[in-house]
C-alpha positions as CSV (number, residue, x, y, z in Angstrom):
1,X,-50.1,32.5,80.9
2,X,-47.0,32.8,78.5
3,X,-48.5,30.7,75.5
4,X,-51.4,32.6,75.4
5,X,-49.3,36.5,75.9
6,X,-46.7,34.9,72.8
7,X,-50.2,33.3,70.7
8,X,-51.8,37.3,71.4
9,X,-48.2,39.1,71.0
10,X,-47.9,37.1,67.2
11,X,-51.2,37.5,66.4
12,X,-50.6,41.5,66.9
13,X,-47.5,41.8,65.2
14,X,-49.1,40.1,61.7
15,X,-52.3,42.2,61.7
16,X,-49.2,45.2,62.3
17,X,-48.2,44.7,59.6
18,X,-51.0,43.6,57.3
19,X,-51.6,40.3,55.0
20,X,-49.1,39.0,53.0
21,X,-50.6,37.3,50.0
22,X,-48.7,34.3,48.3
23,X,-49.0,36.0,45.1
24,X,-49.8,34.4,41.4
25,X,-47.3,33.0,39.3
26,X,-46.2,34.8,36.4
27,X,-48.9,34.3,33.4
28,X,-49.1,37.1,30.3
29,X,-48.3,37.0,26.9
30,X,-45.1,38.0,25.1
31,X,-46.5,41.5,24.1
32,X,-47.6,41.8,27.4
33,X,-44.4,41.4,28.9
34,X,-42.1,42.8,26.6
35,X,-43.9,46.6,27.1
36,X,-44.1,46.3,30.9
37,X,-43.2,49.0,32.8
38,X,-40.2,49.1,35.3
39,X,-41.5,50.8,38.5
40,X,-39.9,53.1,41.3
41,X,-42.0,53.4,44.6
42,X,-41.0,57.0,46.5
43,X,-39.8,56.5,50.3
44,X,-43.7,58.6,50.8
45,X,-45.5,55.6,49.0
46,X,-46.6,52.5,49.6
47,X,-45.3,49.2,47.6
48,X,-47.6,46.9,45.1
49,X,-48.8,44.3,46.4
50,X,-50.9,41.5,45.0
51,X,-55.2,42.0,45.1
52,X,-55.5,38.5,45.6
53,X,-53.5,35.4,46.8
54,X,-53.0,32.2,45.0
55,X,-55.1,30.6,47.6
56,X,-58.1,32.6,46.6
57,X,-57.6,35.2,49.8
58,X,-58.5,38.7,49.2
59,X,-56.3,41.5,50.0
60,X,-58.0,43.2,53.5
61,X,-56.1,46.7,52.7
62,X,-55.3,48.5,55.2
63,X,-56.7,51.5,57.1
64,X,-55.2,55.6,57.8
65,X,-52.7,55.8,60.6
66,X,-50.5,58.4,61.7
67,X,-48.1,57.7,58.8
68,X,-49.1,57.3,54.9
69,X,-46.6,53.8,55.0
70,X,-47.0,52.5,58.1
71,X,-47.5,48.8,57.5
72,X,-47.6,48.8,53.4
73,X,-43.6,48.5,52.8
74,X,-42.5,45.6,54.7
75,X,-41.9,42.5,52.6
76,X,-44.3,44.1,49.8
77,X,-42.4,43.6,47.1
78,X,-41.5,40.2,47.6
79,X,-45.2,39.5,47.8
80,X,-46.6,41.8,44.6
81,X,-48.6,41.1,41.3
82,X,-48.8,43.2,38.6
83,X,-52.5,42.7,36.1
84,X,-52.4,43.3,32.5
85,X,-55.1,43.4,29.9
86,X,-54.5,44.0,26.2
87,X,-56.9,45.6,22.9
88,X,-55.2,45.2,19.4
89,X,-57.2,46.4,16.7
90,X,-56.3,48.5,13.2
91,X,-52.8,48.2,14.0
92,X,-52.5,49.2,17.5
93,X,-52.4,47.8,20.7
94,X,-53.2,49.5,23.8
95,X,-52.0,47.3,27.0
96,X,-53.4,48.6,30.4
97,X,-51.2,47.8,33.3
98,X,-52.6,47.8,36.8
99,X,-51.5,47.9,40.1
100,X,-53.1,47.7,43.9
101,X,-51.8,49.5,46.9
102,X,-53.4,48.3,50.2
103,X,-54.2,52.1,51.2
104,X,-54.0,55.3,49.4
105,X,-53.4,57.9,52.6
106,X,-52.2,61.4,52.4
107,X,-52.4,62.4,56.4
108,X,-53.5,60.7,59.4
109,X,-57.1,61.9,59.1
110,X,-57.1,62.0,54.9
111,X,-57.5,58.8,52.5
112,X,-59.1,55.3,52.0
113,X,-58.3,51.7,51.9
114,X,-57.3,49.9,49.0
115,X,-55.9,52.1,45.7
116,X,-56.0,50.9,41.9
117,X,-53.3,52.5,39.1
118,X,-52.9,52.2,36.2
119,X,-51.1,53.4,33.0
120,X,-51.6,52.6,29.2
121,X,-49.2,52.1,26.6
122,X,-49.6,52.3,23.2
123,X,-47.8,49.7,20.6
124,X,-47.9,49.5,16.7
125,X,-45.8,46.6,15.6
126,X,-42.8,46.0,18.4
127,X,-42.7,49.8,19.2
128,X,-44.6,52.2,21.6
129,X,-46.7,55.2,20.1
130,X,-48.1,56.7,23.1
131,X,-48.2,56.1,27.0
132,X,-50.6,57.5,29.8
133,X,-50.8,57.8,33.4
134,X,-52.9,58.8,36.2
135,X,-56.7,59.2,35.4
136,X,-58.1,62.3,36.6
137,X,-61.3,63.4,37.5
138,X,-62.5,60.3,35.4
139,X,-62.4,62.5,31.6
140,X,-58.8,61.9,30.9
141,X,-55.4,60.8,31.8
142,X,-53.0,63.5,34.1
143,X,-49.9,62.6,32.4
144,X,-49.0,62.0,28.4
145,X,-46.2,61.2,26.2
146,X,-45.9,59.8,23.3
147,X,-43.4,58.6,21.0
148,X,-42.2,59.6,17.5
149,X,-39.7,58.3,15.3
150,X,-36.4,57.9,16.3
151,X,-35.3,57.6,20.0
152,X,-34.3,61.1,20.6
153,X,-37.9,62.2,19.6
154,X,-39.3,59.5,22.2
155,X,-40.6,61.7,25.1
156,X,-41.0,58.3,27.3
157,X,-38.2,57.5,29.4
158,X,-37.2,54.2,29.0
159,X,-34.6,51.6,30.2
160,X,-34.1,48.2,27.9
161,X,-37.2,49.1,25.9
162,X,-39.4,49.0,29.3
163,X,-40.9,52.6,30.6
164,X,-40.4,53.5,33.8
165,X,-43.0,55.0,35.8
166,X,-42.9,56.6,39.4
167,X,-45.4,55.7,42.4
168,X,-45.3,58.9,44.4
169,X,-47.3,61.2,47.1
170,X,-48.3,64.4,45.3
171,X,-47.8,67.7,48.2
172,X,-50.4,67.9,50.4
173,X,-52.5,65.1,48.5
174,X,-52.8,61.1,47.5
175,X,-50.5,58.6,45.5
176,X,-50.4,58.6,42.2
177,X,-48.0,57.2,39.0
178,X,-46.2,59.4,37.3
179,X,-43.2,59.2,34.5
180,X,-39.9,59.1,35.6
181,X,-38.1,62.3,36.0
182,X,-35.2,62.8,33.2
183,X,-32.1,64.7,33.6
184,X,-31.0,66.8,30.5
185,X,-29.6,64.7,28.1
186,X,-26.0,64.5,28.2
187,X,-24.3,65.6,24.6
188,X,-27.9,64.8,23.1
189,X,-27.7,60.8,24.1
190,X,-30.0,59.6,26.6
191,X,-28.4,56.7,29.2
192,X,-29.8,55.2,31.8
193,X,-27.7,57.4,33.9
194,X,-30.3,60.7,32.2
195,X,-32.8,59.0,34.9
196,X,-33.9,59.7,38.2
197,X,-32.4,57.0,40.6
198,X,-34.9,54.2,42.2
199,X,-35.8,55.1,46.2
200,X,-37.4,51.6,46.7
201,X,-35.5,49.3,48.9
202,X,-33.7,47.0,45.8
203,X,-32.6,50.3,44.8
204,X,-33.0,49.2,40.9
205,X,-36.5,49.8,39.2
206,X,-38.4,46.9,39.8
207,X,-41.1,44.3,38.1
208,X,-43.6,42.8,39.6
209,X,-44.7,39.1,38.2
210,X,-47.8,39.7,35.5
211,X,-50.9,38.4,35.4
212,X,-52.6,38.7,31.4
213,X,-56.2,38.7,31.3
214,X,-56.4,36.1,28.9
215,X,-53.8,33.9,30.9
216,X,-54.9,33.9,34.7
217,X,-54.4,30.6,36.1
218,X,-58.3,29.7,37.7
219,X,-61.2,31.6,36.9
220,X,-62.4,32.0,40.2
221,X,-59.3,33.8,41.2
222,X,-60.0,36.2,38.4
223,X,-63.6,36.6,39.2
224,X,-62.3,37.8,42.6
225,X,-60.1,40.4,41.1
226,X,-62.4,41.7,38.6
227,X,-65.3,41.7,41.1
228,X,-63.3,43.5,43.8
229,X,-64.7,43.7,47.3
230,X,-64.1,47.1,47.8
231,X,-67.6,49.5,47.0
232,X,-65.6,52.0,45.5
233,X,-62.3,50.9,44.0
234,X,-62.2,49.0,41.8
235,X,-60.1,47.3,38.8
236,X,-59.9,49.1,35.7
237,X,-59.3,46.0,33.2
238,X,-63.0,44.7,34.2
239,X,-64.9,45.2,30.7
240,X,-67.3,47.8,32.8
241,X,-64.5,49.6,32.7
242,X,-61.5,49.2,30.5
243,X,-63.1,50.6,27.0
244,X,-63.7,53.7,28.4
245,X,-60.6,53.8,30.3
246,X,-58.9,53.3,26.7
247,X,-61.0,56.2,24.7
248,X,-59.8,58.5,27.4
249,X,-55.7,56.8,27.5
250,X,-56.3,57.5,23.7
251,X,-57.1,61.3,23.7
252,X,-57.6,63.1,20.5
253,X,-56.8,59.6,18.7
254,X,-53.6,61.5,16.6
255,X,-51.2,58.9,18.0
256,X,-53.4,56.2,17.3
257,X,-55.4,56.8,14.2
258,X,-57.9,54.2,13.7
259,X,-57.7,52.4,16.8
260,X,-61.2,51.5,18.5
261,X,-60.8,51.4,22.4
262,X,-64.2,49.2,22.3
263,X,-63.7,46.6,19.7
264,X,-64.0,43.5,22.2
265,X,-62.7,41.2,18.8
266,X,-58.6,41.5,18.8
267,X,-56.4,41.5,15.8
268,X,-53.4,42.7,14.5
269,X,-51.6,40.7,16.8
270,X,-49.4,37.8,16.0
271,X,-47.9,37.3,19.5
272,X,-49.6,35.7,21.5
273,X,-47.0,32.9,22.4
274,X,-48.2,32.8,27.0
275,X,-44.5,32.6,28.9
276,X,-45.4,30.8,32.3
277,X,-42.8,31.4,35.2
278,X,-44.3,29.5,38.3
279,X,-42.2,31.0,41.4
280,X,-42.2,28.8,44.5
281,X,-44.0,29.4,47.4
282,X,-42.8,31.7,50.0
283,X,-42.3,30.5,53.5
């Protein structure tokens, strides 16, 4: 009877705490890269985690329980993707970043399995113009900053050039990504040390591997991501989706003049170098 009780009490504690996908290795372009946000995950929020495994194994989610992170925080990090997908066109780039949560719960009795975000930045040449987050009510995006001239007029926080956005739980509602919050500035010169501090447990803001749209490494694993089980979320980098998604990142079009969130036909863009990091297996 006790390899059977040890075979049923391991069994029990993996489905506790939900699958841990071997996740991609890393596989974007330069531009990509260089603009990706640095994320924070509030100790009311559940960590990234990767859609799909390198195995082909989609993510099961996870359902409501009696806390909004039981069983998404353990070991997430370790096991996270973050999926990229880029439009240059009339001298812009915009660069949707996306990210999957296993569950997006905001009581025991309120929520749903599986959560997509995702936030848009805005480049012209090696600079960012503009950057949104949180889509709302599916017309435009909740949060907006963009970025003129020199640093100080920048309204994007930012640490080594990367922004640094905030997974949080709004009161009395879901998850969502926000900016990170920014002290005053300190004799008008911004530091790191202007900016919230990280909750998540490496206590420094943290990047998951990327996976480019142009640069995933199997098609069929892609065709999983973009064709996501799930009836009602789904990614937003799937072409049903991303142009719109863009018109609405782009708002009245001031910051970006020109820029055509449907052209499927890139240009303007001269850096397109793919950096491959392959990460070993976990054990």
């Amino acid at each position: 009877m006790k390899a059977p009780f040890l075979a049923l009490a391991a069994l029990l504690a993996t489905s506790a705490y939900g699958d841990l996908l071997d996740p991609l290795p890393e596989s974007a372009s330069r531009k990509e890269l260089r603009f990706q946000p640095l994320m924070d995950f509030d100790n009311d929020a559940c960590y990234a985690t990767a859609a799909v495994g390198r195995e082909g194994k989609m993510n099961p989610g996870l359902p409501n329980d009696f806390s909004v992170t039981h069983d998404c925080r353990r070991s997430r990090l370790q096991f996270s993707n973050a999926y990229s997908r880029k439009r240059c066109n009339h001298g812009y780039c915009a660069i949707m970043y996306e990210y999957y949560f296993e569950k997006d719960q905001s009581s025991p009795v309120s929520g749903h399995r599986h959560d997509f975000e995702n936030v848009v930045v805005f480049t012209k040449g090696d600079r960012i113009v503009r950057m949104v987050a949180k889509e709302k009510n599916n017309k435009e995006y909740k949060y907006r900053k963009n970025c003129f001239g020199s640093k100080r007029e920048c309204k994007i926080p930012m640490l080594n050039g990367h922004p640094l956005i905030v997974y949080h739980k709004v009161k009395h509602d879901l998850h969502e990504i926000r900016f990170a919050k920014e002290k005053r500035f300190v004799e008008k010169k911004s530091t790191s040390h202007d900016i919230e501090e990280p909750e998540n447990e490496t206590k420094k803001w943290f990047r998951s591997p990327l996976i480019g749209y142009d640069h995933w490494p199997d098609e069929d694993l892609m065709a999983k991501y973009l064709q996501f089980h799930d009836k009602w979320e789904k990614p937003h980098i799937r072409d049903e989706a991303f142009g719109h998604a863009l018109k609405k990142a782009a708002g009245s079009f001031k910051s970006v003049p020109g820029f055509d969130p449907f052209q499927v036909r890139n240009e303007d863009d001269d850096d397109e170098d793919v950096v491959v990091v392959v990460k070993p297996k976990h054990d």
